[in-house]
C-alpha positions as CSV (number, residue, x, y, z in Angstrom):
1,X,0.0,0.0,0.0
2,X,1.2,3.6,-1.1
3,X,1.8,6.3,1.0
4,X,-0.4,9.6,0.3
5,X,2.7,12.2,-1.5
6,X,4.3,14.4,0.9
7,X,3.3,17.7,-0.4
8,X,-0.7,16.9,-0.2
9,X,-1.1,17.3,3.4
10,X,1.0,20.9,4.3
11,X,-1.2,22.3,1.3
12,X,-4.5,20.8,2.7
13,X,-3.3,22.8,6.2
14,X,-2.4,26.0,4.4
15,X,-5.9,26.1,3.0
16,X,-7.8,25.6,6.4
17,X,-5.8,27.7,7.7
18,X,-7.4,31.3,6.9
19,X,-10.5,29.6,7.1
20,X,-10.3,28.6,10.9
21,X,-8.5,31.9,11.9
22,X,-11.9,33.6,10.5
23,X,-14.0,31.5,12.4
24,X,-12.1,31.9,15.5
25,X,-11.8,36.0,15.5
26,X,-15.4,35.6,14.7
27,X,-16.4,33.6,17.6
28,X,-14.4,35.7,20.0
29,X,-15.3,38.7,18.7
30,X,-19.2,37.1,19.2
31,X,-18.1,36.5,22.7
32,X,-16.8,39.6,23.3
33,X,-19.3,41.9,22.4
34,X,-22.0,39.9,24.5
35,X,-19.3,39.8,27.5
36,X,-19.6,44.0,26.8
37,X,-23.2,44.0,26.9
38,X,-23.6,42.5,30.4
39,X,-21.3,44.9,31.6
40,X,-21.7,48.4,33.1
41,X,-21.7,51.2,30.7
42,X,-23.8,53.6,31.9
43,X,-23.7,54.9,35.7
44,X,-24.5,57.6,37.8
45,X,-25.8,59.2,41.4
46,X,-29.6,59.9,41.5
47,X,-31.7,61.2,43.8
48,X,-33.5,58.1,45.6
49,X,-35.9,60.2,47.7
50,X,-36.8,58.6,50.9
51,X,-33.8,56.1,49.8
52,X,-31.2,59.2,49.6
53,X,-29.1,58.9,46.8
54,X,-28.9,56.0,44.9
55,X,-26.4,54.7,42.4
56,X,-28.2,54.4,39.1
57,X,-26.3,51.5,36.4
58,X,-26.9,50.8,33.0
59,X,-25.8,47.5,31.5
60,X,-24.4,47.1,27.5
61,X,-27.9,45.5,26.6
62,X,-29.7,48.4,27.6
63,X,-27.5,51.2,27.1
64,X,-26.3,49.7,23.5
65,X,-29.2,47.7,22.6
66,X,-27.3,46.7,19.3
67,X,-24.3,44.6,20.8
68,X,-26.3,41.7,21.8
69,X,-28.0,41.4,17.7
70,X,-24.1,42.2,16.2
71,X,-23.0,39.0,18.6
72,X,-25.3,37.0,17.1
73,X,-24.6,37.9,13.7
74,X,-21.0,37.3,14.2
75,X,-22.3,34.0,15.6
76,X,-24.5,33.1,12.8
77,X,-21.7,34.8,10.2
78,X,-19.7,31.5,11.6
79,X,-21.4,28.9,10.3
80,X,-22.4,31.0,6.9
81,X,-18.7,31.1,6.6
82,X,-18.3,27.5,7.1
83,X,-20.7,26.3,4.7
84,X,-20.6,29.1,2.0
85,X,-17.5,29.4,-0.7
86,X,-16.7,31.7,-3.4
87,X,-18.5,35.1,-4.0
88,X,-21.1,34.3,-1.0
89,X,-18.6,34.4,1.2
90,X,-17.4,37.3,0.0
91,X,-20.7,39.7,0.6
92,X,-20.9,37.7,3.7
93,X,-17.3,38.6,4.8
94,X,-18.2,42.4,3.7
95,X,-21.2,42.2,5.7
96,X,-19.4,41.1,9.2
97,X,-16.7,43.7,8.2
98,X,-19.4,46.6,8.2
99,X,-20.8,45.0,11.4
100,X,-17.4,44.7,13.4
101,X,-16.9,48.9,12.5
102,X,-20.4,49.2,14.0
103,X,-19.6,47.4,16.9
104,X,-16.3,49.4,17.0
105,X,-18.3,52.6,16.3
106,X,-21.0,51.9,19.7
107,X,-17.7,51.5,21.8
108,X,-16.1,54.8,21.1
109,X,-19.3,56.8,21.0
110,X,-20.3,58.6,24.0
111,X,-17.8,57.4,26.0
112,X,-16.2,60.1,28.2
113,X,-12.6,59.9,30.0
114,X,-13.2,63.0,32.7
115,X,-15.9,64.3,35.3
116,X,-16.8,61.0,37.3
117,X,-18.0,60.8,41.0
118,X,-16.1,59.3,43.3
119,X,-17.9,55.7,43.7
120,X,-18.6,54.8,40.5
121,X,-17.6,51.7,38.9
122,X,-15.4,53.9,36.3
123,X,-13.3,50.9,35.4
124,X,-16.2,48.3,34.6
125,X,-17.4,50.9,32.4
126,X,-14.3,51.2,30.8
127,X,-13.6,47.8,30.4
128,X,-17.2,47.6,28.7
129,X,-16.5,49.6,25.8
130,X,-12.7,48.3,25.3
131,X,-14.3,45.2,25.0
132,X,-17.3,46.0,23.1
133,X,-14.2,47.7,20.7
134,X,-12.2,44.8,20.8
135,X,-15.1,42.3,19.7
136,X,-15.8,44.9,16.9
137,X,-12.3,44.8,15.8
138,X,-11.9,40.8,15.7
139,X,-15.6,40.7,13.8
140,X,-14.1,43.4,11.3
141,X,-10.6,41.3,11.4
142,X,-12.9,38.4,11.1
143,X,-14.8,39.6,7.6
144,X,-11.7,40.8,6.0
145,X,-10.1,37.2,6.0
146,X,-13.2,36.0,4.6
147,X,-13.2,38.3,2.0
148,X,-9.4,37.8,1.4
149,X,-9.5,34.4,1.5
150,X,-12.3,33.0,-0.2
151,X,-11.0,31.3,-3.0
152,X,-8.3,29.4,-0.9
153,X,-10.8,28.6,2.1
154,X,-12.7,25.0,1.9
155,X,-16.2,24.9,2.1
156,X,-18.7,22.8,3.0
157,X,-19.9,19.6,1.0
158,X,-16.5,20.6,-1.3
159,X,-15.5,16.6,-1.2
160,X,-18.9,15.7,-2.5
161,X,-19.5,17.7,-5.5
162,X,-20.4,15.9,-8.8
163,X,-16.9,14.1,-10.3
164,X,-17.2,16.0,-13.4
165,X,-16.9,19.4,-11.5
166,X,-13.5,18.2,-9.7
167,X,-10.4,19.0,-11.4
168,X,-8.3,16.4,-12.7
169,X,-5.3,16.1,-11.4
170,X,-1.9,13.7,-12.1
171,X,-2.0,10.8,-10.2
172,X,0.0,7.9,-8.9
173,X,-0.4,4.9,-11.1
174,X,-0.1,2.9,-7.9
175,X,-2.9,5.1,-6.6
176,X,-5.2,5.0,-9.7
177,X,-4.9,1.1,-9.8
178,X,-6.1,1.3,-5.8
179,X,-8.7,3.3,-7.0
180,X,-9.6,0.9,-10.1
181,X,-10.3,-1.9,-7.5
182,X,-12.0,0.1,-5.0
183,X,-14.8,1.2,-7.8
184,X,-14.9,-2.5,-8.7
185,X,-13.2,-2.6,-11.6
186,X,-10.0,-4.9,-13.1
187,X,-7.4,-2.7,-13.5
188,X,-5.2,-5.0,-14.8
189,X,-7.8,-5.8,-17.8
190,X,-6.3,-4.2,-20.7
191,X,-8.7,-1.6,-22.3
């Protein structure tokens, strides 16, 4: 029995490689933008009345109502990515790109770095938006490899289109002859 050539399997890795480096930023970029949305990002002193004052918070879900839909699309832009190939994947890469600078965008605006009270949980809220920004900056990263790379990437069902559609390719008469028997035919039968 033949061994597969040496050169197959590095090229097989090069190829999955952009792939899987797309669906990863994705997927933490998914993660970190709903991490940001259960965060504080929004707080303040208010006047509780018989209470006195009271410290008032805003989480990322209600003060950026779009980071919890942007996580999902990265989410659901990870298995479109997956299963799609060629010019698909290419709107769908642009489409996660413009998503990621949105996320980006809801970090940066209306944030402020001066004029807190002392007692408020400044760095949470911080650390909401720079997370919220980083998320939007892997989803973006995320996109532009899919765009990049979607002619190299494999797709989904790939091994399984119809024979005439796969390239032909030089073979190993060793291989071919493994081949011959394993369709059931006699490959030493002349033709």
């Amino acid at each position: 029995m033949s061994e597969a050539p040496e050169g197959a399997a590095p090229s097989a890795k090069k190829a999955k490689r952009p792939l899987w480096i797309a669906v990863g930023g994705l997927l933490l970029g998914a993660v970190a933008l709903w991490g940001s949305s259960q965060l504080v990002w929004f707080a303040e002193f208010r006047d509780g009345g018989v209470r006195g004052t009271v410290l008032y918070t805003e989480t990322g879900s209600q003060r950026a109502v779009a980071l919890v839909p942007l996580a999902l699309l990265a989410l659901a832009g990870t298995a479109g990515l997956i299963a799609t190939g060629g010019w698909p994947r290419r709107v769908l890469g642009v489409v996660l790109a413009v998503a990621g600078l949105a996320a980006v965008w809801i970090g940066v605006a209306g944030g402020s770095l001066g004029g807190f009270a002392d007692g408020l949980p400044i760095a949470q809220m911080l650390g909401a938006r720079g997370l919220a920004i980083l998320g939007g900056i892997l989803v973006t990263a995320g996109g532009l490899a899919a765009i990049k790379g979607a002619g190299r990437m494999p797709r989904l069902g790939a091994k399984y289109s119809a024979p005439a559609a796969k390239k032909k390719a030089a073979k190993d008469p060793e291989t071919e002859l493994w081949e011959a028997l394993s369709e059931g035919e006699d490959p030493t039968a002349t033709r």
